[in-house]
Every structure is written in structure tokens, then in C-alpha cells.
MMTF fields as JSON, N, C-alpha, C and O atoms, coordinates in Angstrom:
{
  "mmtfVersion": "1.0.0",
  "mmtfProducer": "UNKNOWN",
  "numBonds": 355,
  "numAtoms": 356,
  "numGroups": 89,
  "numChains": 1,
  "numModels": 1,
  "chainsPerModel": [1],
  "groupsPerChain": [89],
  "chainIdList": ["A"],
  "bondAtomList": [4, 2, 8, 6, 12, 10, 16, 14, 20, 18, 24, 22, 28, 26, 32, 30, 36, 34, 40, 38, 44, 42, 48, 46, 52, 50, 56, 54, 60, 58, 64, 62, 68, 66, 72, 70, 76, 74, 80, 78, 84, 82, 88, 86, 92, 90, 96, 94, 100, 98, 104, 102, 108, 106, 112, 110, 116, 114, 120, 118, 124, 122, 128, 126, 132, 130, 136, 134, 140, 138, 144, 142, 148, 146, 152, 150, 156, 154, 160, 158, 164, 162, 168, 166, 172, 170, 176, 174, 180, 178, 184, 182, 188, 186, 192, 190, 196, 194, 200, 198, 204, 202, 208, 206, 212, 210, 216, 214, 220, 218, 224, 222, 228, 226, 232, 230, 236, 234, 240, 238, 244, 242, 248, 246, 252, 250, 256, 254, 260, 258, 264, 262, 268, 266, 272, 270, 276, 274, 280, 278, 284, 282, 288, 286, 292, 290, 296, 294, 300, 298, 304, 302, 308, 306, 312, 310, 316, 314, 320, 318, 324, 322, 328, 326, 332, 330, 336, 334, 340, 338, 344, 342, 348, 346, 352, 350],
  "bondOrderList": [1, 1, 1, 1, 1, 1, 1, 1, 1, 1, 1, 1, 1, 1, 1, 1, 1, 1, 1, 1, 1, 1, 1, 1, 1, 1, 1, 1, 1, 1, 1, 1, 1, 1, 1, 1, 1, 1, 1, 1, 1, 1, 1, 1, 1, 1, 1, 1, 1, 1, 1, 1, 1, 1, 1, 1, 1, 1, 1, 1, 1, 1, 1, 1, 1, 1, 1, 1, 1, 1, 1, 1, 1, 1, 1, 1, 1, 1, 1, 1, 1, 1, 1, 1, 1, 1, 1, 1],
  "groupList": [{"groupName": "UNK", "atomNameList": ["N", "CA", "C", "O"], "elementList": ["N", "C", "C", "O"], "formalChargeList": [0, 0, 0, 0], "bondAtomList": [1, 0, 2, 1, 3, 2], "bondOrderList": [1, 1, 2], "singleLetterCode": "X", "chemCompType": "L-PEPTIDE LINKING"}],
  "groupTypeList": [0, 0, 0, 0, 0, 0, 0, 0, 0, 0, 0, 0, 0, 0, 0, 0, 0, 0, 0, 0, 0, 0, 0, 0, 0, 0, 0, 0, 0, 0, 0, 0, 0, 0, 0, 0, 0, 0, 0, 0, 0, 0, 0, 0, 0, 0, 0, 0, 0, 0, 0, 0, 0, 0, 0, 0, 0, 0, 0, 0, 0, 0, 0, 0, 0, 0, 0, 0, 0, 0, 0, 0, 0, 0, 0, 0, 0, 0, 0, 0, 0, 0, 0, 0, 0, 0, 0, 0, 0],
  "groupIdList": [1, 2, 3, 4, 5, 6, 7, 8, 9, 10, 11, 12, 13, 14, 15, 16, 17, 18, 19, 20, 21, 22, 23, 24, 25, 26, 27, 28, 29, 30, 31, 32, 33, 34, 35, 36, 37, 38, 39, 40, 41, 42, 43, 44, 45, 46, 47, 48, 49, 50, 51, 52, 53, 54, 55, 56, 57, 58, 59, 60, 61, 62, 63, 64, 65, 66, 67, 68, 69, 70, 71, 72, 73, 74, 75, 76, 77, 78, 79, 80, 81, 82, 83, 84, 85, 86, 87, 88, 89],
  "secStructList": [7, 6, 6, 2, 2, 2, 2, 2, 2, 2, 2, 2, 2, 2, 2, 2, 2, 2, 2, 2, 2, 2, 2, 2, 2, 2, 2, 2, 2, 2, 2, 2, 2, 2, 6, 6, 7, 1, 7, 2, 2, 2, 2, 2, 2, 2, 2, 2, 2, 2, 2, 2, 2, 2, 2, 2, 2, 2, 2, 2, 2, 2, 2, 2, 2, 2, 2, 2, 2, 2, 2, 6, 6, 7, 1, 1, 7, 7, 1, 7, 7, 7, 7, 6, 6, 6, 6, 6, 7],
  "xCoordList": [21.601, 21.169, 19.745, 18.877, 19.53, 18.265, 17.172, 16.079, 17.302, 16.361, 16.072, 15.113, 17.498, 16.624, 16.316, 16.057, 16.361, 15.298, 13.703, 12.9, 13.652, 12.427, 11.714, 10.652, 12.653, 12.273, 11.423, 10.297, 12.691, 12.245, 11.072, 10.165, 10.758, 9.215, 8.447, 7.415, 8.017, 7.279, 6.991, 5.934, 7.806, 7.956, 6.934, 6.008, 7.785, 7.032, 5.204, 4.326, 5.077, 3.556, 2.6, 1.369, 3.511, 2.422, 2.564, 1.955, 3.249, 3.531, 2.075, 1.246, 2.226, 1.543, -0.16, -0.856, -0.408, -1.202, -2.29, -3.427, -1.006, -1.545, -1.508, -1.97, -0.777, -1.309, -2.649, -3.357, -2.746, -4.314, -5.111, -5.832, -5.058, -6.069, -6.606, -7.724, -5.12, -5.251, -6.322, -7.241, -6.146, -7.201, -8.73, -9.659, -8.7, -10.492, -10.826, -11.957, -10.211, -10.689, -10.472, -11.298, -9.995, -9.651, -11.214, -11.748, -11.727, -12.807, -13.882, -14.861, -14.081, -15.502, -15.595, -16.663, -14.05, -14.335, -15.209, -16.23, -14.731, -15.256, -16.432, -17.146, -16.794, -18.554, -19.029, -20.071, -18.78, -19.771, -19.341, -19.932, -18.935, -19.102, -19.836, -20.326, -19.835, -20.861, -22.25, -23.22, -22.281, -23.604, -24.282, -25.41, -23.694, -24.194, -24.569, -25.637, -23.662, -23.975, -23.185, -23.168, -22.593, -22.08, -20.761, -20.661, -20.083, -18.788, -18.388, -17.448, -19.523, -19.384, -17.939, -17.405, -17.333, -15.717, -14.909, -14.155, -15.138, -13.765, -14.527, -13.696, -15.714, -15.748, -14.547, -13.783, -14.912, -14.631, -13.587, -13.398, -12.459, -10.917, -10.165, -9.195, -11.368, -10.566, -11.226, -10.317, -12.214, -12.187, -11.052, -10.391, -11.008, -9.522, -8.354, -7.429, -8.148, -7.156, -6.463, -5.387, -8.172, -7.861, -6.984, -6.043, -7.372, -6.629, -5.815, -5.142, -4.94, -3.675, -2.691, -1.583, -3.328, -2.862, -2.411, -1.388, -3.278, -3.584, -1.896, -0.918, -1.922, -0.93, 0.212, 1.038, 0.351, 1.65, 1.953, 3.006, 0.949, 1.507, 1.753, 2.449, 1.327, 1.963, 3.68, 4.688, 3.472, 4.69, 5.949, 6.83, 5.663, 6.245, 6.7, 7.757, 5.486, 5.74, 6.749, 7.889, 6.193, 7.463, 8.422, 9.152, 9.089, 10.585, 11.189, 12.385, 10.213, 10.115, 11.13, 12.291, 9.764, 10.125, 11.474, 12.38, 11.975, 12.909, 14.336, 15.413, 14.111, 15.534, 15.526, 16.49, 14.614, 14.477, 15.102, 15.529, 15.016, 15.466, 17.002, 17.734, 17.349, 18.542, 19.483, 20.453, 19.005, 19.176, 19.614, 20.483, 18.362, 19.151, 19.711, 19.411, 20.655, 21.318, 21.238, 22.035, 19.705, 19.419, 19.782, 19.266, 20.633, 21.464, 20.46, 20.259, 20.053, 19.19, 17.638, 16.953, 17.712, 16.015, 15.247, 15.262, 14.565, 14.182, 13.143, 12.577, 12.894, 11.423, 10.483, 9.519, 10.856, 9.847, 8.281, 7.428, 7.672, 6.578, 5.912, 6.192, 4.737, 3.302, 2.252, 1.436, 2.062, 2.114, -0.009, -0.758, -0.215, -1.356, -2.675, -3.813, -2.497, -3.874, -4.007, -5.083, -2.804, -2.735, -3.611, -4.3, -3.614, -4.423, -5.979, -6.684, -6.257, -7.282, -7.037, -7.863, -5.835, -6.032, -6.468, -6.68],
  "yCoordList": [15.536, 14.777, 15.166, 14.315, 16.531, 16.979, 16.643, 16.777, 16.16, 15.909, 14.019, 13.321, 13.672, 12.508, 11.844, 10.646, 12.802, 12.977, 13.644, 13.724, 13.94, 14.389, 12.956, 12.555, 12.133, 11.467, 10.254, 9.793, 10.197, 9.259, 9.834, 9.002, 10.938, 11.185, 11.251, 11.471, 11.207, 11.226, 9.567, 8.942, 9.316, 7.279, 6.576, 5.772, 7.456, 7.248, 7.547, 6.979, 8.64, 8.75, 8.221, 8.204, 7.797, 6.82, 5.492, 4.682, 5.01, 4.021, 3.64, 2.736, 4.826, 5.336, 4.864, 3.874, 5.873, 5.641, 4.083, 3.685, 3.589, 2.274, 0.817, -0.32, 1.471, 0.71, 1.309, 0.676, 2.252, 2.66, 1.862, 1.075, 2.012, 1.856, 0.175, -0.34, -0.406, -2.026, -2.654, -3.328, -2.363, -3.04, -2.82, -3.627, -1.711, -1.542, -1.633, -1.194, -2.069, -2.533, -4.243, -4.838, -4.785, -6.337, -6.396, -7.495, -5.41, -5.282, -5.149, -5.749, -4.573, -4.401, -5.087, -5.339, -5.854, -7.384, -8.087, -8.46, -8.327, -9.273, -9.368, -10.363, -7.95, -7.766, -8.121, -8.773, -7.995, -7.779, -9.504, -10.019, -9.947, -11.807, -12.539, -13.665, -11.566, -11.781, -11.359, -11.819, -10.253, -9.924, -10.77, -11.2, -11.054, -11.597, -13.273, -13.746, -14.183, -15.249, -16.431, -17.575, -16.007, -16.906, -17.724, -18.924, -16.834, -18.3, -17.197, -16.404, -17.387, -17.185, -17.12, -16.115, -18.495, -18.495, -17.467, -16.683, -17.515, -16.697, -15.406, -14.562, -15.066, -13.55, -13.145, -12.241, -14.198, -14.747, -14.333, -13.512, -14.963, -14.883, -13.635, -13.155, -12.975, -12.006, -10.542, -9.841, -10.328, -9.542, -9.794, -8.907, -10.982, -11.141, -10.912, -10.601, -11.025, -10.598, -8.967, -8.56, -8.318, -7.199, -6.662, -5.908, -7.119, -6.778, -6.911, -5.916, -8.371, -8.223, -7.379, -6.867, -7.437, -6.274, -5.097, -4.598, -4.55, -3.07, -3.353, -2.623, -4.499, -4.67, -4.517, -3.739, -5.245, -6.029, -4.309, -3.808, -3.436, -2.301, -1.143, -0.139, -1.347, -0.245, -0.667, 0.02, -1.816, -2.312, -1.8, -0.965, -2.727, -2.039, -0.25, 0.362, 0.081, 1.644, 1.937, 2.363, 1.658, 1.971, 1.745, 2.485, 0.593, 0.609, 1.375, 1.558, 1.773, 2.526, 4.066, 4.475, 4.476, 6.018, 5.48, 6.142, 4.735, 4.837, 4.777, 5.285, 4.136, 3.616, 5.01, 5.627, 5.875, 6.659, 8.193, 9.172, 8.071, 8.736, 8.391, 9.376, 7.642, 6.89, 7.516, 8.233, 7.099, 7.899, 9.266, 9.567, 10.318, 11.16, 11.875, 13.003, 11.05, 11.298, 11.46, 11.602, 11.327, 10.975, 9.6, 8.484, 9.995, 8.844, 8.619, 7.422, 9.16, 9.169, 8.107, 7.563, 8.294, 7.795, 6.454, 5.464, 6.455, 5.858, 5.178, 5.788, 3.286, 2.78, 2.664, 1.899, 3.55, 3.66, 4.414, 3.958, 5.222, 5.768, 4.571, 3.576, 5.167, 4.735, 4.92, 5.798, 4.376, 4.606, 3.828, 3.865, 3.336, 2.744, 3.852, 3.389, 5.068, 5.662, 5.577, 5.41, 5.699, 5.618, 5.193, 5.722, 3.51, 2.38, 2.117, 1.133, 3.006, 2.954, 1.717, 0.906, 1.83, 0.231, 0.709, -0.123],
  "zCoordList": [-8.203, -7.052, -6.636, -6.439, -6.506, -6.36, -6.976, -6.425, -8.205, -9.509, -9.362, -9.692, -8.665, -8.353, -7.229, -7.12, -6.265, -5.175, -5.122, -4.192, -6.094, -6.678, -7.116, -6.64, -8.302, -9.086, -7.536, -7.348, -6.812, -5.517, -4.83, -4.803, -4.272, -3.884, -4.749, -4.116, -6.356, -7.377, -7.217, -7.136, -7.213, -7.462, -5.731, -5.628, -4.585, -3.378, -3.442, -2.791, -4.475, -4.13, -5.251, -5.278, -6.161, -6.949, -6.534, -7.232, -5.515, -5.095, -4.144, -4.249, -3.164, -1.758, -2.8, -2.571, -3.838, -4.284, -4.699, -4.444, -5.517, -6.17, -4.878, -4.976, -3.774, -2.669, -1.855, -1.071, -2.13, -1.272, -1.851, -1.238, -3.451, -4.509, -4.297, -4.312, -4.085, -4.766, -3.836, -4.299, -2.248, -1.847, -2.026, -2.032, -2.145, -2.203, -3.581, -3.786, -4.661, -5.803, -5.519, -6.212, -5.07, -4.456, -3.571, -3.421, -3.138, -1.955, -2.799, -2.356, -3.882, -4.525, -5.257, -5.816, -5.61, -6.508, -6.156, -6.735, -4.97, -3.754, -3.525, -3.643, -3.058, -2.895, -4.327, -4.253, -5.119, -6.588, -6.704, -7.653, -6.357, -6.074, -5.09, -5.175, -3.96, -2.68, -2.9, -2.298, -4.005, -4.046, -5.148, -4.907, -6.349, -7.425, -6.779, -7.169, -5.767, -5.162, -5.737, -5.283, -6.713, -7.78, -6.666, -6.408, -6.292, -5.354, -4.105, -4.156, -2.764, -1.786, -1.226, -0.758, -1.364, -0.864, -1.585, -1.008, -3.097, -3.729, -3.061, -2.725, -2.812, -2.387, -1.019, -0.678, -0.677, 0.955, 1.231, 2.129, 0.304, -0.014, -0.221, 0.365, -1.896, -1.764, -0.395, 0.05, -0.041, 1.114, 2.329, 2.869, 2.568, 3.108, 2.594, 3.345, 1.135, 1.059, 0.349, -0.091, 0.643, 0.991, 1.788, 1.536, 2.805, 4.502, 4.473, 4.743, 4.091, 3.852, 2.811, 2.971, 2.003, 1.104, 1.35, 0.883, 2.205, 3.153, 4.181, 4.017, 5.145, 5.649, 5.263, 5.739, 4.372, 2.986, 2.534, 2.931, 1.671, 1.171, 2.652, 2.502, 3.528, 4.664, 4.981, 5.145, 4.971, 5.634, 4.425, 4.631, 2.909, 1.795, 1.852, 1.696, 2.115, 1.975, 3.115, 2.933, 4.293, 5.042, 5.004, 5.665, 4.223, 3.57, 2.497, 2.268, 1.908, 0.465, 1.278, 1.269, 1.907, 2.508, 3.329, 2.824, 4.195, 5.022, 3.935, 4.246, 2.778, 1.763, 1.258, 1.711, 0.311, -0.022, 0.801, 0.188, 2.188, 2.913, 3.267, 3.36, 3.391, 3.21, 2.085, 2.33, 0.684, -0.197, -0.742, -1.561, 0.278, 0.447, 1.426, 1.818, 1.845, 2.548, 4.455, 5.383, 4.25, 5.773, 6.515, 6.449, 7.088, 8.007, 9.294, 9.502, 9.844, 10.544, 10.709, 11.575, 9.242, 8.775, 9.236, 8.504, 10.496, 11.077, 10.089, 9.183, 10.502, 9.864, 10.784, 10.809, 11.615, 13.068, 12.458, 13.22, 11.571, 11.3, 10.809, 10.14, 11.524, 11.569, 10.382, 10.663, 9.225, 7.813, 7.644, 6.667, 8.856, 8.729, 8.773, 8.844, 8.736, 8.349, 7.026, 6.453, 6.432, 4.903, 4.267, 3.395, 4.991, 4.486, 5.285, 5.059, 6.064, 6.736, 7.831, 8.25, 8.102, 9.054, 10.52, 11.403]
}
């Protein structure tokens, strides 16, 4: 049981990770489309949909950690935490 509660916080922080990551590579897409001039809107789009992204993976994560806690065995495990510094929001 222990080993795959491990496996579940190993899984939680590459998770944590590849949601930090996704938006600000979605963000320098963006700029390097805003800067080159080539399609103002798609820059447009995806810098917005940075943000949501940022949103979308806090919210994700906070279900992640609350099931995961669940899991083991915390009955308790509130989805009450505040997961948005994570994402710089």
C-alpha cells in the first residue's frame, strides 16, 4: 500500500509539473507569433489561453491531491486548498 502511495505523489508531482510548464510554453508560443507579426489573433488566442490553462490545471490538480488523499486513506481530505501560487495566478 505504501509503495503505491508513493507511486500517487510521484504521479501528483509530475503532474503539478507539466501543468506549471504547459502554460508558459502556450505563452512564448504566443509571443514568438506576436513578435514575428505573422497572425496577431492566433497570438491573441493562445496568450489567453494560457490563462485558462493555468486555471483548468489548478483546479485539475486540486482534485488530483484531494482523490489521492482519499486514497490513502484520508477521510478527511478536504478540496478546500488554495493550489493557485502554483500557477502564478
Amino acid at each position: 500500500m505504501e509503495q503505491e502511495d508513493n507511486v500517487l505523489d510521484e504521479l501528483l508531482h509530475d503532474i503539478a509539473g507539466l501543468l506549471h510548464e504547459y502554460p508558459k510554453a502556450i505563452e512564448r508560443h504566443g509571443a514568438a507569433i506576436h513578435a514575428s507579426g505573422k497572425d496577431p489573433e492566433l497570438a491573441e488566442k493562445l496568450i489567453k489561453a494560457a490563462d485558462t490553462m493555468r486555471d483548468s490545471g489548478n483546479l485539475y490538480l486540486t482534485w488530483a491531491k484531494h482523490f489521492a488523499a482519499l486514497a490513502k486513506g484520508d477521510t478527511d481530505a478536504s478540496s478546500d486548498e488554495d493550489d493557485t501560487e502554483e500557477f502564478g495566478v
